[in-house]
N, C-alpha and C positions, 0 to 999 in steps of 0.2 A: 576574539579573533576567529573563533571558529565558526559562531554563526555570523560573519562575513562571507566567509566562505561559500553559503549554503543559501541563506534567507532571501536576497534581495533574486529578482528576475534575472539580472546580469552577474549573478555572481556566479566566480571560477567551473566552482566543481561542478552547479544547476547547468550553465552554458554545455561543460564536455558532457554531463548525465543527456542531455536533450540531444547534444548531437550524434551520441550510440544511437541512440531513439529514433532520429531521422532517421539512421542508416540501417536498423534493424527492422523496422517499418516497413521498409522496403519489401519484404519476406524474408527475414535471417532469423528462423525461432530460436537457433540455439545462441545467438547474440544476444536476444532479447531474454530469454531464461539466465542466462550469467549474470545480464544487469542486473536481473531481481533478484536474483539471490545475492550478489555485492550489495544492493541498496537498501535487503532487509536485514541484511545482518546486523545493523547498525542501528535499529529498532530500540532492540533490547536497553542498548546501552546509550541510545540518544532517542527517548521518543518524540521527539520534535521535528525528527528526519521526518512522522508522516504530515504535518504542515507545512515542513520548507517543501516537499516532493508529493505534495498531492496530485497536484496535476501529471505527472510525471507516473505516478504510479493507478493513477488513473487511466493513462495510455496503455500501459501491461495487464491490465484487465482486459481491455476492448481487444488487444490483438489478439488477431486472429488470419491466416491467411486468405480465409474468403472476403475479406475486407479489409485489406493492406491497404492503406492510405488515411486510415485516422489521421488526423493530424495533431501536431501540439503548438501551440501557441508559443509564438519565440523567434528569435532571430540565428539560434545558433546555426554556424557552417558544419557540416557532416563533409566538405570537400574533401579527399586526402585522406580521412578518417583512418582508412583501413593499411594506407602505405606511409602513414606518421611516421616518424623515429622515434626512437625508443619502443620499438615492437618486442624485446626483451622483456620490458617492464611489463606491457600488457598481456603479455603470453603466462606472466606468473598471476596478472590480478583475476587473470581468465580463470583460473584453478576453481576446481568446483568444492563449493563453502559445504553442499550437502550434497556428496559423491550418489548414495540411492535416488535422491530426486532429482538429480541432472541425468543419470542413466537411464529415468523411466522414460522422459520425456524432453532429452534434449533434442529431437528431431519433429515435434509434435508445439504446436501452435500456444495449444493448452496450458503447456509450462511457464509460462512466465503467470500466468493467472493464479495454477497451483501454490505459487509459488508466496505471493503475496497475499491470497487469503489464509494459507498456512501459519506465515509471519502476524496477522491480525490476529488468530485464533491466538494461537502461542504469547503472545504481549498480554491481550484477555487473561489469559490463564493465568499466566504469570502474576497480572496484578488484581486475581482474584473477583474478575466481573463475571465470570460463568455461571450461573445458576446459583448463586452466592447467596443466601437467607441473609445472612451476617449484615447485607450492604443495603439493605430492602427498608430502613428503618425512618422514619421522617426525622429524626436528627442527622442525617446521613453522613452517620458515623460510619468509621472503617473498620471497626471491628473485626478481625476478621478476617479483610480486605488484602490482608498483605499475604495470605498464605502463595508461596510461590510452588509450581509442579514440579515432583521428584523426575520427570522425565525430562524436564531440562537442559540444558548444557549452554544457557545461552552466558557469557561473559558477565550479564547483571545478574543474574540468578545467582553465578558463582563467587559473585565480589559480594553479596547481601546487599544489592541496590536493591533487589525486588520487593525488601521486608519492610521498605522505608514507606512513610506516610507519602513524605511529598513525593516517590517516586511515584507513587500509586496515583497518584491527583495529578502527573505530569503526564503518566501514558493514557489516565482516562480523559483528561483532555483535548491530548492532540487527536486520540482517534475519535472522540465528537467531532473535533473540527473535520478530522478528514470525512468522516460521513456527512459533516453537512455540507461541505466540497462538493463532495460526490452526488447528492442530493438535486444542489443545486445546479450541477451542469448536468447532474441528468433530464431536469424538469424543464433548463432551457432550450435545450438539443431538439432542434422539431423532431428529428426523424423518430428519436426515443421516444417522447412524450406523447406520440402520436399514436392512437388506439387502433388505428386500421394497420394491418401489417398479413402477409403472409405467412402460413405454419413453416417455417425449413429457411425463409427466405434469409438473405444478409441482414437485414430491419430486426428480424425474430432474433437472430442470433445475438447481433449486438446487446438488444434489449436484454437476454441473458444473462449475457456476460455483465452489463450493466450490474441488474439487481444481485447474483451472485455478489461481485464486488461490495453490495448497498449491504447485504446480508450478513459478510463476512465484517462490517465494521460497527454492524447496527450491536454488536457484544457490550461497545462499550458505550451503550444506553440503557445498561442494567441497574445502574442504584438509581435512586430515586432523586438523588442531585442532579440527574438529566432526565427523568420525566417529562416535566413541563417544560426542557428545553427542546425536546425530542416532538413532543407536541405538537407545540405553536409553529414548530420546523415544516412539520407533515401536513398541517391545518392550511400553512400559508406558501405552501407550494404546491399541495395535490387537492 
């Protein structure tokens, strides 16, 4: 039931996630930072959220105000968005998930990017792809693998989801796929893929935000179970 919800292009929740998108797209950074902070929360404890929302979270990378009008692919309405009913309910889901990082940057473009490569890093850590000897081994065992960070607080951490095999092999997966998501619309994007660009210009920028994004997910290309997936990825797109 749940991943109906999320997985298909027309489903519930992807529809309303796209259509804050459209409407925060617009130029609303502190719209577009709330989503990412609602949308990574849910990381932790469902890492499949970054394959149903890659593309979705692909968008909160690139914004940025000098280039409002990324688009996302989709059909959702943003119509009404903002004068729906039940403005109660969304006034509460508004509430900031991480009070310091809405305050630094709820006014500032930047935030919603912070936001989601912090969530990358943090899932990383969590399931132990950081710089991990342990994972490096051509049996690629997990030995190791499950050590979860005492800096923590995220709801798997606290339930001991983090210590588990197959969670470990569920977040390194989804964030492969989301890097090679990201990969691959970065590669097919002319404006991206394109070598001639000016220093400062919106083309420069985006490209930024782009690779940051590629960088903040390339963590979970660290055991050697994705080596030669990571490869033939990089071979057969650049």
């Amino acid at each position: 039931h749940i991943v109906a919800l999320h997985e298909a292009s027309d489903a519930p929740c992807k529809r309303f996630v796209r259509s804050v998108l459209q409407q925060g797209a617009k130029g609303v950074p502190r719209l577009m930072l709330v989503l990412a902070l609602q949308l990574t929360s849910f990381v932790a404890a469902a890492p499949a959220v970054l394959k149903w929302y890659s593309d979705e979270l692909r968008v909160l990378v690139l914004f940025g105000l000098s280039s409002v009008g990324v688009s996302l692919e989709g059909d959702g309405d943003a119509q009404g968005l903002l004068n729906m009913e039940g403005a109660e309910e969304m006034n509460r889901l508004a509430q900031p998930l991480d009070p310091a990082l809405q305050e630094t940057y709820t006014f500032t473009d930047i935030g919603p990017r912070i936001a989601v490569c912090c969530a990358l890093h943090q899932l990383a850590e969590q399931a132990g792809l950081l710089h991990n000897p342990h994972i490096d081994d051509s049996s690629g065992s997990l030995n190791g693998a499950c050590h979860c960070s005492t800096r923590s607080s995220s709801p798997a951490a606290a339930s001991g989801n983090s210590s588990s095999v197959g969670w470990v092999l569920e977040a390194e997966a989804a964030g492969v796929a989301l890097w090679n998501s990201w990969l691959q619309a970065t590669v097919a994007d002319v404006e991206l893929s394109n070598d001639r660009f000016k220093v400062g210009s919106n083309v420069h920028r985006l490209k930024v935000r782009a690779w940051q994004g590629l960088t903040a997910a390339a963590a979970f290309l660290s055991s050697s179970r994705q080596e030669q997936a990571a490869t033939a990825a990089l071979q057969g797109k650049l």
